[in-house]
C-alpha positions, 0 to 999 in steps of 0.5 A, a space after each residue: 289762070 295764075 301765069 306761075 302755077 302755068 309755069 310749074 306745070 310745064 317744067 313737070 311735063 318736060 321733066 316727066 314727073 314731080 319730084 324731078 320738076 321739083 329738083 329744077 325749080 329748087 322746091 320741095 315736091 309737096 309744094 309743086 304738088 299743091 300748085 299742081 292741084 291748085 291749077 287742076 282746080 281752077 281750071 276744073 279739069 285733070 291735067 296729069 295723070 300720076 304713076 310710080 314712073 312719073 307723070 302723063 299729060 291729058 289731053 287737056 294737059 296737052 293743050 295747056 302746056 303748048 300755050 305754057 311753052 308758048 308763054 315761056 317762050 315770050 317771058 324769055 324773049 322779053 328778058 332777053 329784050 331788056 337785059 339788051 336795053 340795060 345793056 346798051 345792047 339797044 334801046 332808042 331816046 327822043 332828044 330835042 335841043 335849041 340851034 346852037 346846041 344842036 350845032 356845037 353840043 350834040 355832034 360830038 355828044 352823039 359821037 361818044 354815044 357811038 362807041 359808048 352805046 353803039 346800040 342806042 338810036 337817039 332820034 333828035 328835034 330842033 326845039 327852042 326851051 317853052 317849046 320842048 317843056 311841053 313836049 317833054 310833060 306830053 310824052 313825045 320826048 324823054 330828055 331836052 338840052 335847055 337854057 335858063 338866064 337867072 330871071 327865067 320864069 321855069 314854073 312849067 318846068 316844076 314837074 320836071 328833072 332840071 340837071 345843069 351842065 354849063 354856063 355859058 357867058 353872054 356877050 356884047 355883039 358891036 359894029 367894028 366901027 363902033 367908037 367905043 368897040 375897042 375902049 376896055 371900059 365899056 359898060 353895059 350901060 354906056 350902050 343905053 341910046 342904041 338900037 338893039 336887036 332881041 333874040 328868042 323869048 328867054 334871050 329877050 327877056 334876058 336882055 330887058 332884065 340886064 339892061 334894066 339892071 345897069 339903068 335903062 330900058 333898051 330900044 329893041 329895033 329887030 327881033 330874030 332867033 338867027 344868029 346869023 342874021 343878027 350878026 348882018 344886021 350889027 355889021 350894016 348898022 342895025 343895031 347891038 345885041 347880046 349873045 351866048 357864046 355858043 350861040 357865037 361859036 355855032 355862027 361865027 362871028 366876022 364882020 363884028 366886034 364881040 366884047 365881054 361887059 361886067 355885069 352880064 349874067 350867064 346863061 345856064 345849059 341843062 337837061 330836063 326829063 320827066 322825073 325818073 327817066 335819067 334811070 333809064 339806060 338808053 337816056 342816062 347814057 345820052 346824059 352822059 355823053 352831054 354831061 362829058 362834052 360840056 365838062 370837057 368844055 368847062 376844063 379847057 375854058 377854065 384853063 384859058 
């Protein structure tokens, strides 16, 4: 059953007659009159009955055009539904970030999300990057904050939408008794006999690669994803390590000496989605808030 030809009949039955169904839909009414007897013949029953007054449902017209209310009913409903989403009226985004991310990014991003899209419910996952990327291509998230370094291998992000939003520099974390904590010359280099302590996959592979760049391959005693406990370890002779410097500002450093070293890249923060999700209110507006924090972030360093 064609749904507009149903739709046709009905704005006649309420109206009463063809030429004033006509004048509602905007048609001539030799045109309503052929879907009206097109639908008849599909259905292989009389629907109206046709007089100089105007138009009488049959019973089987009766019938159809309660299930047309019924369908009218629903069309209605589902455009107001997503005039609401376009609106930011509602609309809900599966959102997954790394820790440190978590912790400094996200807060005053879903902040701005309150009064820029109050009816957006954004329900978030702690997910490090190579465990987000498959579950953005599976369909359980619809936007992930990430990190790269430059020698990152992103080749299971191909299928993806990569939107960069800030660099974040890497740092040196030293014991406070370090003997050259405090010399303004220190290398990346001059660190080559130490013991180090490696992060997560891409920060370890991050630290083999900068470390092989300024000509040796690094001791690598400890391996942990938490910051905290890297920094415990630095401060009671563990080793040294390098960190991000949002990783730093979510757990702030005390007991250590941080140092920023040439020749250290940065890290690179963005947004992957699936390929046309940005378009998507609810999600775009969740990049939006992200895109403002870290802009806003990427001023005030700029200016220090």
């Amino acid at each position: 059953m064609d749904p507009r030809r149903l739709l046709i009949f009905r704005t006649v039955v309420r109206n009463g007659s063809i030429g004033a169904g006509a004048r509602e839909l905007g048609w001539t009414q030799p045109a309503v009159s052929q879907h009206l007897a097109a639908l008849e013949k599909e259905l292989g029953t009389q629907l109206l009955l046709r007089s100089s007054s105007g138009v009488t449902p049959t019973e089987a017209g009766q019938r159809l055009a309660v299930h047309a209310e019924a369908i009218a009913s629903q069309l209605a409903a589902a455009e107001e539904e997503l005039a609401d989403i376009t609106a930011l009226r509602r609309g809900r985004v599966r959102f997954a970030t790394f820790p440190s991310a978590a912790a400094v990014l996200l807060p005053p991003a879903l902040a701005r999300m309150r009064e820029t899209a109050p009816g957006v419910d954004v329900t978030f996952e702690e997910l490090e990057p190579p465990d987000a990327i498959p579950a953005l291509l599976a369909n359980e998230l619809d936007l992930a904050l990430v990190f790269r370094y430059d020698g990152t291998d992103v080749d299971a992000e191909g299928a993806l939408e990569w939107t960069p939003l800030l660099e974040d520099r890497v740092l040196a974390v030293l014991p406070l008794d370090h003997p050259r904590a405090e010399d303004p010359s220190l290398e990346l280099g001059d660190l080559a006999h130490e013991s180090w302590i490696a992060g997560c996959e891409r920060c370890r592979a991050n630290l083999m690669s900068s470390a092989r760049c300024a000509g040796f391959e690094p001791t690598v005693r400890h391996s942990t994803d938490d910051a905290t406990v890297v920094q415990r370890l630095v401060e009671h002779g563990g080793g040294v390590a390098l960190l991000p410097e949002i990783t730093l500002e979510a757990s702030p450093p005390r007991a250590v000496r941080v140092r920023e070293l040439p020749g250290l890249s940065t890290r690179t923060i963005g947004l992957v989605s699936r390929r046309g999700a940005l378009s998507i209110p609810a999600v775009s507006a969740l990049r939006d808030a992200l895109a403002a924090e870290t802009g806003e972030r990427a001023v005030e360093a700029a200016l220090i």
